[in-house]
Jmol script that loads the backbone (N, CA, C; Angstrom):
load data "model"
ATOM      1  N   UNK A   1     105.431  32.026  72.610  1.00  0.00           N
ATOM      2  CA  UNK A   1     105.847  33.404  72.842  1.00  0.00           C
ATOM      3  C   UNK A   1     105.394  34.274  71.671  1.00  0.00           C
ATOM      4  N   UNK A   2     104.943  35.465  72.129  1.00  0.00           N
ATOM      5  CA  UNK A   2     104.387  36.443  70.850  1.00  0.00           C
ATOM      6  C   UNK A   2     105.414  37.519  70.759  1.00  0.00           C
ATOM      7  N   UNK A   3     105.889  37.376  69.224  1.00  0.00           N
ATOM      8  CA  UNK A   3     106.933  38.438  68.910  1.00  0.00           C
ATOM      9  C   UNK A   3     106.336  39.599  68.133  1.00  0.00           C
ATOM     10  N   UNK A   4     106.356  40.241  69.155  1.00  0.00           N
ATOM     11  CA  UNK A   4     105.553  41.759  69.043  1.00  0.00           C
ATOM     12  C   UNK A   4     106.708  43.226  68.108  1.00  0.00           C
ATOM     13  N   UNK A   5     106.456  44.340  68.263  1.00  0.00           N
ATOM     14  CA  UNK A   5     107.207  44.701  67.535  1.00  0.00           C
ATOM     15  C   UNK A   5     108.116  45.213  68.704  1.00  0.00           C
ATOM     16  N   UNK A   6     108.067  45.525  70.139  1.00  0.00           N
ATOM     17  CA  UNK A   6     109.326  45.387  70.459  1.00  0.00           C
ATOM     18  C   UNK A   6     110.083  44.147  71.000  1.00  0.00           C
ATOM     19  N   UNK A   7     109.937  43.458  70.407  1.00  0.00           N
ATOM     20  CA  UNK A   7     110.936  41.878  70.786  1.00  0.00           C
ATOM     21  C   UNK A   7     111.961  41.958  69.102  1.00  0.00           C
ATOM     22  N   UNK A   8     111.334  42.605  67.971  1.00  0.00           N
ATOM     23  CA  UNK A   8     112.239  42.724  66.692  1.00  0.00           C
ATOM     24  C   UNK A   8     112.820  44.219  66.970  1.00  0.00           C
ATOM     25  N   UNK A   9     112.681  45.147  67.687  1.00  0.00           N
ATOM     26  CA  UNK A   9     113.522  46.253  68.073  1.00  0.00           C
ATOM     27  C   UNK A   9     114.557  45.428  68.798  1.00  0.00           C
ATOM     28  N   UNK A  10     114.215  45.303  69.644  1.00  0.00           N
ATOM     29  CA  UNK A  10     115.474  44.345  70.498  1.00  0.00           C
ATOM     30  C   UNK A  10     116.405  43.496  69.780  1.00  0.00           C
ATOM     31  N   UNK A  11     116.447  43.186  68.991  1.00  0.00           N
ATOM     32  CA  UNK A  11     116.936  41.963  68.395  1.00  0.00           C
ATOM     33  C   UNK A  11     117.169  42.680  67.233  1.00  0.00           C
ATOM     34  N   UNK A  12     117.166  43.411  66.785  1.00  0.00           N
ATOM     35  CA  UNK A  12     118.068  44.972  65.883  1.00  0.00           C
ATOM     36  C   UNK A  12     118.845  44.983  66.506  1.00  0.00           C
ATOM     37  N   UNK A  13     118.749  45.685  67.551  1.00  0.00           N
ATOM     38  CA  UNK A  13     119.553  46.609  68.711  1.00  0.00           C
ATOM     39  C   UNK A  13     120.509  45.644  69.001  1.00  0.00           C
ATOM     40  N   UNK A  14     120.599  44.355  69.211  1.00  0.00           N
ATOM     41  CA  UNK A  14     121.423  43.414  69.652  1.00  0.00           C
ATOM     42  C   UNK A  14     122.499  42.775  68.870  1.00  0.00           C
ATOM     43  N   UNK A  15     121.669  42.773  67.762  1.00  0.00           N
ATOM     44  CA  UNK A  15     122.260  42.428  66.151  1.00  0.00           C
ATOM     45  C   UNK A  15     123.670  43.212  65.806  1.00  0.00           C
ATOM     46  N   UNK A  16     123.303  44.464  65.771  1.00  0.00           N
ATOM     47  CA  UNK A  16     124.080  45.358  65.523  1.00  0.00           C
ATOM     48  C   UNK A  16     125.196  46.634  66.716  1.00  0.00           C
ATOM     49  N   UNK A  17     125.297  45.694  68.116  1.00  0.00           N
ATOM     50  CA  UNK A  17     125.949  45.902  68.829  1.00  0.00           C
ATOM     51  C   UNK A  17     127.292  45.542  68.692  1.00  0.00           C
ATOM     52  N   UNK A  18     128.281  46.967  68.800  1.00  0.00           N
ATOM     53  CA  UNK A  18     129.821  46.734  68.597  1.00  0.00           C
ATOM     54  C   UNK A  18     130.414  47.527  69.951  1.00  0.00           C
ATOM     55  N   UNK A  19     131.611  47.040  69.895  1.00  0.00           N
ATOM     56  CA  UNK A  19     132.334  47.332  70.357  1.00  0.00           C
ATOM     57  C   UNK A  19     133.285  48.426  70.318  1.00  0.00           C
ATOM     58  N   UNK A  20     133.304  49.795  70.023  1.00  0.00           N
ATOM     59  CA  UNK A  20     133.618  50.825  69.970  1.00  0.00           C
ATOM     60  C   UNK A  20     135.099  51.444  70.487  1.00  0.00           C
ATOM     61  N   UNK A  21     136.607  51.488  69.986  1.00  0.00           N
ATOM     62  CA  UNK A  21     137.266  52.039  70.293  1.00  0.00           C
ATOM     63  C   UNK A  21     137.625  53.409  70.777  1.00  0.00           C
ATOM     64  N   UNK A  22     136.755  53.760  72.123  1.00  0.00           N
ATOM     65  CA  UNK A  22     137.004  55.524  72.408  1.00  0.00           C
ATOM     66  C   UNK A  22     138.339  55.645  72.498  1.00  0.00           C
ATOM     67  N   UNK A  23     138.837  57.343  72.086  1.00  0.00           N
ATOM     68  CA  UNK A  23     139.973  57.446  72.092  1.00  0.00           C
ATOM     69  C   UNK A  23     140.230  57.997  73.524  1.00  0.00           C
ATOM     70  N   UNK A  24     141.664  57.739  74.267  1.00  0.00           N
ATOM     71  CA  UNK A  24     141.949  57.756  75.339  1.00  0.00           C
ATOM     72  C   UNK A  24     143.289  59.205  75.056  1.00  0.00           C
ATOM     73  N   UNK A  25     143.028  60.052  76.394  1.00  0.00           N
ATOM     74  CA  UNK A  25     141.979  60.439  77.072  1.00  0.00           C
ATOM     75  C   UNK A  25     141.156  61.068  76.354  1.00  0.00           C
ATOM     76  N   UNK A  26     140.129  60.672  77.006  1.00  0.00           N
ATOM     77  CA  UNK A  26     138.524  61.289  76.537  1.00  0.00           C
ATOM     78  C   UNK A  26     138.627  62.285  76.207  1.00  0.00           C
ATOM     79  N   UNK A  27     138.207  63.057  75.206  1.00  0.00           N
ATOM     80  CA  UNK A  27     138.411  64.458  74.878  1.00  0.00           C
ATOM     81  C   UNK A  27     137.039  64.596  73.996  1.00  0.00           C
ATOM     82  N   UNK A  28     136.402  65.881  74.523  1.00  0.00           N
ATOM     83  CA  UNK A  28     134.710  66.171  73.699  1.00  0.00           C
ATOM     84  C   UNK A  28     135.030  67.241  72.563  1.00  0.00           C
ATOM     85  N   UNK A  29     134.561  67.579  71.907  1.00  0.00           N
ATOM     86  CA  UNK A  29     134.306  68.061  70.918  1.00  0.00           C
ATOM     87  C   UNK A  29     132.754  69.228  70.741  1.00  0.00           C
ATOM     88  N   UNK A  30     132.897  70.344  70.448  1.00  0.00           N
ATOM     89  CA  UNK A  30     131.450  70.447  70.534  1.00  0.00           C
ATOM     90  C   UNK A  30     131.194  71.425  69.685  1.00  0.00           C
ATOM     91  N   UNK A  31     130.385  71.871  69.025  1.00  0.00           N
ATOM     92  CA  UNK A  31     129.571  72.229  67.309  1.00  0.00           C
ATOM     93  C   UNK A  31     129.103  73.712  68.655  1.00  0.00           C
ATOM     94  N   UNK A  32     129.484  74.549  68.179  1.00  0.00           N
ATOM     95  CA  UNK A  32     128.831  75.567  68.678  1.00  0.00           C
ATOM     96  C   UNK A  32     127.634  75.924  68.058  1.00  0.00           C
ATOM     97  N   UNK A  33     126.737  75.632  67.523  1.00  0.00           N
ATOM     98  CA  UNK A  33     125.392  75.629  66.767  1.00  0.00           C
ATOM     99  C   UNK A  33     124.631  74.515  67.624  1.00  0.00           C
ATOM    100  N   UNK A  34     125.418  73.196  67.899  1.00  0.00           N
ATOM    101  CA  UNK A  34     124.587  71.991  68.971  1.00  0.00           C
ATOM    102  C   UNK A  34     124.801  72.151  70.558  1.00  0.00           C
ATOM    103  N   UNK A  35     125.617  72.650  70.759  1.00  0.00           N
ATOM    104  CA  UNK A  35     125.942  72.866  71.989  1.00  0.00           C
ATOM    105  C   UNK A  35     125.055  73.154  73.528  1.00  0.00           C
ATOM    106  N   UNK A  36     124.194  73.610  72.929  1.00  0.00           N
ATOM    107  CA  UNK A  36     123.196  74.293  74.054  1.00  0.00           C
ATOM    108  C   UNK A  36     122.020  73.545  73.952  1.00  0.00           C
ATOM    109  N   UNK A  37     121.716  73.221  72.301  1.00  0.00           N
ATOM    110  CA  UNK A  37     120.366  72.370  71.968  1.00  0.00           C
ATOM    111  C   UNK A  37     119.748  71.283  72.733  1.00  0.00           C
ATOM    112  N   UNK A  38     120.866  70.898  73.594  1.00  0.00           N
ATOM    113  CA  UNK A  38     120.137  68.895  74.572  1.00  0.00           C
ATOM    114  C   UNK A  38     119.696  69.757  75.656  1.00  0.00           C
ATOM    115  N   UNK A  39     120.461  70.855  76.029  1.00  0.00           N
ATOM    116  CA  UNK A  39     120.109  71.161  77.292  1.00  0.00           C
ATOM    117  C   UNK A  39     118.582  72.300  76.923  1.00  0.00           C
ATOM    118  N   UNK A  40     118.024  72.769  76.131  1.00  0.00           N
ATOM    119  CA  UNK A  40     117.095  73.598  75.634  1.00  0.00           C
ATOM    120  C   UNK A  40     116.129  73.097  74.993  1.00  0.00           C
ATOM    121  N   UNK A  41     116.514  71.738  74.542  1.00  0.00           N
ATOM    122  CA  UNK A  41     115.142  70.822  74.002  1.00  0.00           C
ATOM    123  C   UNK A  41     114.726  69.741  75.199  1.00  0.00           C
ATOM    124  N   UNK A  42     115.801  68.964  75.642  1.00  0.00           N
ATOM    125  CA  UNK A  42     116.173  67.892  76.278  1.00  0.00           C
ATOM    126  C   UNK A  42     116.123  68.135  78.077  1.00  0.00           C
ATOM    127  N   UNK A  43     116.806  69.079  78.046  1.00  0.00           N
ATOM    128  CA  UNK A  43     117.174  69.484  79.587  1.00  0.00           C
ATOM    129  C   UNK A  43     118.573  68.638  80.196  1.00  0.00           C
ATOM    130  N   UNK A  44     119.184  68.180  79.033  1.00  0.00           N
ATOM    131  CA  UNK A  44     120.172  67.238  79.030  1.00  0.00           C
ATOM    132  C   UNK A  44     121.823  68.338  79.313  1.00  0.00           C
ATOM    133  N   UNK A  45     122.336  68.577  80.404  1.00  0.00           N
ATOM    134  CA  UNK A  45     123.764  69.467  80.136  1.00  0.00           C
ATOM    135  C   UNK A  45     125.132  68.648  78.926  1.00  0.00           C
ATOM    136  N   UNK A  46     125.703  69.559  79.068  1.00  0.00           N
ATOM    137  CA  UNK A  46     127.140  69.388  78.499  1.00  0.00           C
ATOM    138  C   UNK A  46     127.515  67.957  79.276  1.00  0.00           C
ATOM    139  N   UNK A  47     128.014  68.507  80.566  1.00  0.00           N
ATOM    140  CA  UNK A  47     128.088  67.882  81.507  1.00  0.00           C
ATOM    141  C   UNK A  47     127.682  66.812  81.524  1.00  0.00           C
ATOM    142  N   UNK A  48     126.330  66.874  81.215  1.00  0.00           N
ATOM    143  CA  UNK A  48     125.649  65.314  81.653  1.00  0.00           C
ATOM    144  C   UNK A  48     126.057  64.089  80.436  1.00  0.00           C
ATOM    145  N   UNK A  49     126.036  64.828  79.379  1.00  0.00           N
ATOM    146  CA  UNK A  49     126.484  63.963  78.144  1.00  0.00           C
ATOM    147  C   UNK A  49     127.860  63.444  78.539  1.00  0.00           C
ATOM    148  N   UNK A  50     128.934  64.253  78.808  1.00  0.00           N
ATOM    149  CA  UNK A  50     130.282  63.771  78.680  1.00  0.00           C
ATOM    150  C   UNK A  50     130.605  62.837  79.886  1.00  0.00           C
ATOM    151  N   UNK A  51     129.832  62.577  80.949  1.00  0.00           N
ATOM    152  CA  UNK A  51     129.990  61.357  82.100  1.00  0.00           C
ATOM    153  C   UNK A  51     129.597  60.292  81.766  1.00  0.00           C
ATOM    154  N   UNK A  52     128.473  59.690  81.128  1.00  0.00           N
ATOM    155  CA  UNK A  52     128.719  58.838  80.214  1.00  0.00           C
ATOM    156  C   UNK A  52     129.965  58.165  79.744  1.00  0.00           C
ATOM    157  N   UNK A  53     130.445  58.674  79.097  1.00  0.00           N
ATOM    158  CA  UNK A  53     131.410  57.873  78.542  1.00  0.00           C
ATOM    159  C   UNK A  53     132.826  57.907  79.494  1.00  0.00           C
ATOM    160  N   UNK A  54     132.650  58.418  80.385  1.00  0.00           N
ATOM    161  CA  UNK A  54     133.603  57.690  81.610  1.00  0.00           C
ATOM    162  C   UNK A  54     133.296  57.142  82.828  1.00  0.00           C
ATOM    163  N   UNK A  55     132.180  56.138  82.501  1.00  0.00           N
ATOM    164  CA  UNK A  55     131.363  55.177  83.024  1.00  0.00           C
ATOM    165  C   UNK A  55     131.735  53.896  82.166  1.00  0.00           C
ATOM    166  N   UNK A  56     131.794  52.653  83.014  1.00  0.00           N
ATOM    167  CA  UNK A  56     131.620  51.575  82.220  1.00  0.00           C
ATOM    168  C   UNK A  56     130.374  50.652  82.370  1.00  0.00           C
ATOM    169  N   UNK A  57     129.239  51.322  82.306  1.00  0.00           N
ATOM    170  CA  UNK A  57     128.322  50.816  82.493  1.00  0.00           C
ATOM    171  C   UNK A  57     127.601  51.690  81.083  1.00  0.00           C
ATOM    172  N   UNK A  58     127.873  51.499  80.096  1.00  0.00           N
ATOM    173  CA  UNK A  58     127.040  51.455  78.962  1.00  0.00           C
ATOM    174  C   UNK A  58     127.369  50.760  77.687  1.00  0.00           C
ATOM    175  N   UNK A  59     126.327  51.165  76.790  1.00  0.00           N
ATOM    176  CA  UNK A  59     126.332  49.967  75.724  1.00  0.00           C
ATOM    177  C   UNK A  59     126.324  50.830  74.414  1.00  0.00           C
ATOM    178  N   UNK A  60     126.975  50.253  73.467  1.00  0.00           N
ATOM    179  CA  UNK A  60     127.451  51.013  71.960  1.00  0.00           C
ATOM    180  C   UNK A  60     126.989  50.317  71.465  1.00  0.00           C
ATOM    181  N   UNK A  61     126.273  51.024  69.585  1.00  0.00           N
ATOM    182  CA  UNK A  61     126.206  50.500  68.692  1.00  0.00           C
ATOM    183  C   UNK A  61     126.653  51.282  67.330  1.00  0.00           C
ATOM    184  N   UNK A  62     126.855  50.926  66.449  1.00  0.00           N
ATOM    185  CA  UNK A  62     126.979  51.827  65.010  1.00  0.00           C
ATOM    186  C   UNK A  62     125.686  51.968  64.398  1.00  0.00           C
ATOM    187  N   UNK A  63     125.105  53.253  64.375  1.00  0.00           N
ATOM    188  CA  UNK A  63     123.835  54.039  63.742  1.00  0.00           C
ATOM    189  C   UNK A  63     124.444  53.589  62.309  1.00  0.00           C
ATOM    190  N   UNK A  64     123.879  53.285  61.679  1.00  0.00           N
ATOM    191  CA  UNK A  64     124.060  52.306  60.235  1.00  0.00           C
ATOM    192  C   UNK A  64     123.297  53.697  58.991  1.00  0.00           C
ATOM    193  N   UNK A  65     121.992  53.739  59.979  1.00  0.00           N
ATOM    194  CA  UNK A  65     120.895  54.854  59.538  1.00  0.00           C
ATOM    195  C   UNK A  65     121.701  55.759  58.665  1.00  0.00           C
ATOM    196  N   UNK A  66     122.345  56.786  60.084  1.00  0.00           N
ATOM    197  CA  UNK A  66     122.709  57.787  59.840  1.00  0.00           C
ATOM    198  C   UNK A  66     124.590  58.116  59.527  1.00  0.00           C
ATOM    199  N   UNK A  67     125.011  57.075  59.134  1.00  0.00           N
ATOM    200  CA  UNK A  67     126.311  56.908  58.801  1.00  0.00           C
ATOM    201  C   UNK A  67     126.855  57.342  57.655  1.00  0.00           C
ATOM    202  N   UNK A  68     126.223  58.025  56.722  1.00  0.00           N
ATOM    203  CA  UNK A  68     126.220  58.226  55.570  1.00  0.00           C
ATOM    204  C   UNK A  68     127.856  59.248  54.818  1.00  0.00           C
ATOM    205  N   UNK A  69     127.850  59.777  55.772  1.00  0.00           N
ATOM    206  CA  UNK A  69     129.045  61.302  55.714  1.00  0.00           C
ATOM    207  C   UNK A  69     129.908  60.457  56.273  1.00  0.00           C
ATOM    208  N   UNK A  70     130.097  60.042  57.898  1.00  0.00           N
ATOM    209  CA  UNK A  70     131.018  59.779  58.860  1.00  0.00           C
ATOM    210  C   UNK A  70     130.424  58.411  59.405  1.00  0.00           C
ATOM    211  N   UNK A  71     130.874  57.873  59.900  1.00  0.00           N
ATOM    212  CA  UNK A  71     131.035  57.030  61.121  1.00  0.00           C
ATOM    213  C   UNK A  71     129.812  57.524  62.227  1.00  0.00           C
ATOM    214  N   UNK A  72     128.745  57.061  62.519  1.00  0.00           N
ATOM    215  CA  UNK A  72     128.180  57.442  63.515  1.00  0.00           C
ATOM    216  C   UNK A  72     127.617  56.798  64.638  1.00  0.00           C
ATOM    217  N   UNK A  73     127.705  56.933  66.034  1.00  0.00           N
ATOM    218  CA  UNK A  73     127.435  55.836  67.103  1.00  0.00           C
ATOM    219  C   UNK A  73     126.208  56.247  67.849  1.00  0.00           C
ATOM    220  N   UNK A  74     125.830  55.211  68.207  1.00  0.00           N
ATOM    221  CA  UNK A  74     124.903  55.569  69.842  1.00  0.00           C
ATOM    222  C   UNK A  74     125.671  54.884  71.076  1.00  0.00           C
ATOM    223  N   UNK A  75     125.247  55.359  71.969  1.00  0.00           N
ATOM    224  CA  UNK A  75     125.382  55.327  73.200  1.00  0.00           C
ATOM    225  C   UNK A  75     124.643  55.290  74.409  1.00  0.00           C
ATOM    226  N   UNK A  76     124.204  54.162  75.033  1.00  0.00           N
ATOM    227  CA  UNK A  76     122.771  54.267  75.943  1.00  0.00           C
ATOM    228  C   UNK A  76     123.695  54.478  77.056  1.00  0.00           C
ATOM    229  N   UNK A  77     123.855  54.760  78.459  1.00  0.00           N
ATOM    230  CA  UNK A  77     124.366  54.586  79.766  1.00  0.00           C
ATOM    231  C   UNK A  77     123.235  56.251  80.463  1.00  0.00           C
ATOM    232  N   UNK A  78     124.019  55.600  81.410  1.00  0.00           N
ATOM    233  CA  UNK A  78     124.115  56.600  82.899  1.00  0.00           C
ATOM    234  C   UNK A  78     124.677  57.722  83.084  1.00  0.00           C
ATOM    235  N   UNK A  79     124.173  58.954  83.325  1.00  0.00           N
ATOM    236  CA  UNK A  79     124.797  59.731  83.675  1.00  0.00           C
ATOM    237  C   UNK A  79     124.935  59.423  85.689  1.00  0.00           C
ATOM    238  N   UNK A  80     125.478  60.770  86.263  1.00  0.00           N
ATOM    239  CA  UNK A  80     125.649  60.671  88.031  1.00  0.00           C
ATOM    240  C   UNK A  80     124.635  60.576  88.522  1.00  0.00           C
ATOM    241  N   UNK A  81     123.450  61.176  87.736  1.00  0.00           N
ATOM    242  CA  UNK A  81     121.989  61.138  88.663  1.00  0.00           C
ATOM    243  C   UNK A  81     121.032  60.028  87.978  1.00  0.00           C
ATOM    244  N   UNK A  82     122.048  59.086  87.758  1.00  0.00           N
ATOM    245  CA  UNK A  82     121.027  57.747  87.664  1.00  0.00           C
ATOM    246  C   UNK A  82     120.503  57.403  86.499  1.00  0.00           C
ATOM    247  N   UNK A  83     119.813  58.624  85.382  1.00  0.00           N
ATOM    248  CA  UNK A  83     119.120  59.002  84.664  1.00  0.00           C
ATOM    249  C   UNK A  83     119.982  58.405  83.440  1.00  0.00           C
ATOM    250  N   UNK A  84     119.125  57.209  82.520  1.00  0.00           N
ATOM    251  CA  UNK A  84     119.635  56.553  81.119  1.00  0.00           C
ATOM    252  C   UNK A  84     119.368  57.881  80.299  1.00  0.00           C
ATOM    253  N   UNK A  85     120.450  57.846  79.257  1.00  0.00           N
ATOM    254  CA  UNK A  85     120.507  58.751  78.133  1.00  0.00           C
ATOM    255  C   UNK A  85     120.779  58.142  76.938  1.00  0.00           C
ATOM    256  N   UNK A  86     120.965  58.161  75.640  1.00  0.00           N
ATOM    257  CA  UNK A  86     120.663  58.127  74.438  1.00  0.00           C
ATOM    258  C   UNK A  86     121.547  59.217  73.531  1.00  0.00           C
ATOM    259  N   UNK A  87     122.745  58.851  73.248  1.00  0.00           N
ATOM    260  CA  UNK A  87     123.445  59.914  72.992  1.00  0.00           C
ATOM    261  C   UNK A  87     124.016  59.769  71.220  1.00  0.00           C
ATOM    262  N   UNK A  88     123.923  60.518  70.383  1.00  0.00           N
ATOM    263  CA  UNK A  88     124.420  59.768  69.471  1.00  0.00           C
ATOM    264  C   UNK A  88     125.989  60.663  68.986  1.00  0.00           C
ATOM    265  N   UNK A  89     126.920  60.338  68.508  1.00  0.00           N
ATOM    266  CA  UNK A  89     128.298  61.001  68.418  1.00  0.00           C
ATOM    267  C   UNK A  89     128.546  60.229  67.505  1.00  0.00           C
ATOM    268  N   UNK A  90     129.973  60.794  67.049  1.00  0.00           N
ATOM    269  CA  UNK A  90     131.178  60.546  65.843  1.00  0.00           C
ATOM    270  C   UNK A  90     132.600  60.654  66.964  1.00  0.00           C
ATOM    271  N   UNK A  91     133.156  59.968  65.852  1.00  0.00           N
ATOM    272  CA  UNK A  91     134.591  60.320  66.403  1.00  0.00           C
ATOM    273  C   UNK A  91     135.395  61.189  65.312  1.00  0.00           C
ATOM    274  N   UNK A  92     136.035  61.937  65.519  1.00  0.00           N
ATOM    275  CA  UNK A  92     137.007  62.884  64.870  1.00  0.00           C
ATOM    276  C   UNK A  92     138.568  62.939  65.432  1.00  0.00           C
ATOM    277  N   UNK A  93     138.940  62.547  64.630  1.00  0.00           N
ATOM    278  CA  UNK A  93     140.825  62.570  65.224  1.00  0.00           C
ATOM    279  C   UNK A  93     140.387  61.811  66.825  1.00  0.00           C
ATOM    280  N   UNK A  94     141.166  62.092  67.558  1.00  0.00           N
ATOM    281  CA  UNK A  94     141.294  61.581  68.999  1.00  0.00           C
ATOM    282  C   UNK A  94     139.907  62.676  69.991  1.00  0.00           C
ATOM    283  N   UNK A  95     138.955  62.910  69.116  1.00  0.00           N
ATOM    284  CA  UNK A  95     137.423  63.788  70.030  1.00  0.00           C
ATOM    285  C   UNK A  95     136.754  63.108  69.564  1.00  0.00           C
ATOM    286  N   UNK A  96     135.389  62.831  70.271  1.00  0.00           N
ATOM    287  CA  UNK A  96     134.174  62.428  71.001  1.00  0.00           C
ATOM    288  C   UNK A  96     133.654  63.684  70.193  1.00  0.00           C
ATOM    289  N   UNK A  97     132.533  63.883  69.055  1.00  0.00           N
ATOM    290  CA  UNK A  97     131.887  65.357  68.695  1.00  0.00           C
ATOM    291  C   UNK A  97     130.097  64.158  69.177  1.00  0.00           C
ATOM    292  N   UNK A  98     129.779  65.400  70.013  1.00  0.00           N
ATOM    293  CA  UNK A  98     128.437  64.493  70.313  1.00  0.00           C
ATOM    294  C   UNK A  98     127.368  65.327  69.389  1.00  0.00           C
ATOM    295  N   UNK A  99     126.568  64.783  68.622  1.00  0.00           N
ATOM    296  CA  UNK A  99     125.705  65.178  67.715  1.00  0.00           C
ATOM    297  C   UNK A  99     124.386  65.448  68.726  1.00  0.00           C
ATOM    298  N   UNK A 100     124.000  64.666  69.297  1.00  0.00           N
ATOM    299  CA  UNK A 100     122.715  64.715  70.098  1.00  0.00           C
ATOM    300  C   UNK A 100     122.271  63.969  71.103  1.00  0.00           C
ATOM    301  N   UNK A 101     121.578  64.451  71.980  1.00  0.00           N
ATOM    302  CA  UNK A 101     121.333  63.771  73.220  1.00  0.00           C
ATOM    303  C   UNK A 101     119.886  63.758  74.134  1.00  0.00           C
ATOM    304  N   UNK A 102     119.094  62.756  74.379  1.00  0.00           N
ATOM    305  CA  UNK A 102     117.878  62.653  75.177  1.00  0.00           C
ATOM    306  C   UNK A 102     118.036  61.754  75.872  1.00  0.00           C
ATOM    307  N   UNK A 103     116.834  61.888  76.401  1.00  0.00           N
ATOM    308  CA  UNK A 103     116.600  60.877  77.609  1.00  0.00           C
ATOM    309  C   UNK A 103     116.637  59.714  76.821  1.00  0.00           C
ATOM    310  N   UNK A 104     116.283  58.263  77.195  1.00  0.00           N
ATOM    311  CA  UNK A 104     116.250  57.143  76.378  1.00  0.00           C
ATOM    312  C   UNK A 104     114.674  56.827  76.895  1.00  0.00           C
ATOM    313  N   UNK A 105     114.857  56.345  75.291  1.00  0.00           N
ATOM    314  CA  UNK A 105     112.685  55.588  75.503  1.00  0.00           C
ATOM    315  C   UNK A 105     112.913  54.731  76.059  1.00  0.00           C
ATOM    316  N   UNK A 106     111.325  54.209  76.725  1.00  0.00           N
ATOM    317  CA  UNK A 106     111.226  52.963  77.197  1.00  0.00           C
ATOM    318  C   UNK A 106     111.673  51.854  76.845  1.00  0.00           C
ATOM    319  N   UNK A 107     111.657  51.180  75.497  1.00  0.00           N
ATOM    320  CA  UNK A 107     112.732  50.192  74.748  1.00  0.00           C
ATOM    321  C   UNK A 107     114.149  50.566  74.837  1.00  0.00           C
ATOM    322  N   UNK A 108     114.886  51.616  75.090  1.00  0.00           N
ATOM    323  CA  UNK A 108     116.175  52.124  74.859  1.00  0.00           C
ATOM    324  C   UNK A 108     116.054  50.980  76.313  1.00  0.00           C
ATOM    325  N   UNK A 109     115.618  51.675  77.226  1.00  0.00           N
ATOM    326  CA  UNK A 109     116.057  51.828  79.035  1.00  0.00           C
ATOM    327  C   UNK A 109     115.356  50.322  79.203  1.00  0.00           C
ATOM    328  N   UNK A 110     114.960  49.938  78.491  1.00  0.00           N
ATOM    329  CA  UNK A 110     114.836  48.304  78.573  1.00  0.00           C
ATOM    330  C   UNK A 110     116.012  47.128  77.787  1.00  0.00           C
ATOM    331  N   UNK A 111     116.132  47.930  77.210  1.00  0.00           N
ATOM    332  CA  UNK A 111     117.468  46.742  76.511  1.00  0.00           C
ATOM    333  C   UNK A 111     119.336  47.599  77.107  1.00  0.00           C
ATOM    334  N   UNK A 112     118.877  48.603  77.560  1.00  0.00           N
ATOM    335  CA  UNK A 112     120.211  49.119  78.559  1.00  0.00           C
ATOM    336  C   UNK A 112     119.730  48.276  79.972  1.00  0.00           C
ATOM    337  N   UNK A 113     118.812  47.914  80.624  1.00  0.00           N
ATOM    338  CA  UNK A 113     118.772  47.537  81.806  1.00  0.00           C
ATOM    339  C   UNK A 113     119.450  45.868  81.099  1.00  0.00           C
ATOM    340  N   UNK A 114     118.291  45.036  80.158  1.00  0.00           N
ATOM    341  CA  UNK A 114     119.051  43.994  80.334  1.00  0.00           C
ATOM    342  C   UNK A 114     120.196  43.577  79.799  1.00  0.00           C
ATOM    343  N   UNK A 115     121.125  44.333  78.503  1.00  0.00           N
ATOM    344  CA  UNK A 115     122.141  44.145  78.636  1.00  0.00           C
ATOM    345  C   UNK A 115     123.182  44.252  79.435  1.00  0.00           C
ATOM    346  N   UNK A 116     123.329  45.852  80.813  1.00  0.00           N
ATOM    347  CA  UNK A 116     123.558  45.578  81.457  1.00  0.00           C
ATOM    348  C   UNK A 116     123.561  44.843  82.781  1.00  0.00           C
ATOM    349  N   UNK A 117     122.660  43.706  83.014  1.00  0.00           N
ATOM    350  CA  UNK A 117     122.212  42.496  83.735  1.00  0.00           C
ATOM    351  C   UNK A 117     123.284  41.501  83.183  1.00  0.00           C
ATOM    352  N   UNK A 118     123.077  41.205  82.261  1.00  0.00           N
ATOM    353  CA  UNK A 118     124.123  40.067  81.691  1.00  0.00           C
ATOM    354  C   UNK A 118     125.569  40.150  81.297  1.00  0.00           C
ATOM    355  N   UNK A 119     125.855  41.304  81.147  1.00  0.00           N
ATOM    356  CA  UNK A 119     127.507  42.272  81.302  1.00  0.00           C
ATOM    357  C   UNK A 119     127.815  41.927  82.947  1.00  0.00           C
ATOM    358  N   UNK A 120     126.788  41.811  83.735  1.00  0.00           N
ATOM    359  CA  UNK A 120     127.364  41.312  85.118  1.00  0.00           C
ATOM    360  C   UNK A 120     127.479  40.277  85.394  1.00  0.00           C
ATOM    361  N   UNK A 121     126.757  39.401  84.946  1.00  0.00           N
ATOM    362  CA  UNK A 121     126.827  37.592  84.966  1.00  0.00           C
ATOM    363  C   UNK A 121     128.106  36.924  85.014  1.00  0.00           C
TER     364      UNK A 121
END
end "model"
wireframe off; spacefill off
backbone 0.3
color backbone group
């Protein structure tokens, strides 16, 4: 088998997969300076970000990167129209503040397809 450089993305990504306590009920948070930006760079809504996370069909990790100030996560899943996203957030008191949001790359929407494959097993 040839371990290329995305077979060591994967195996990051896997490495450093947690398990994430959201606070219940879901409650968003939102930076009036970021607010509009997913949907004006991205084409990504408000909306579309915050269904996500009342889905159980996605996968968390702790951004290690960018953790520096706060606590910071990603988030690969589904929004309603099917479409994988890439979301990255903090938590603050009992809110969800979502920092940013795109579509997910091809490696994202490849290690969200097969982790969720084996979450069904």
């Amino acid at each position: 088998m040839v371990c290329g450089v995305d077979n060591v993305v994967f195996l990051v990504y896997t490495l450093f997969m947690d398990i994430i306590d959201l606070p219940e009920p879901l409650e968003f948070e939102w930076d009036e300076g970021n607010k509009h930006k997913n949907l004006l760079k991205h084409r990504i809504s408000i909306e579309e970000c915050e269904q996500i996370f009342g889905r159980d069909d996605f996968i968390t990790f702790t951004d290690t990167k960018h953790s520096y100030k706060e606590p910071r996560y990603v988030i690969f899943g589904k929004n309603k129209q099917e479409k994988i996203l890439s979301i990255a957030f903090t938590i603050r008191g009992r809110k969800i503040r979502i920092i940013s949001a795109r579509p997910a790359g091809n490696r994202e929407r490849k290690l969200y397809e097969e982790e969720i494959s084996l979450a069904k097993v």
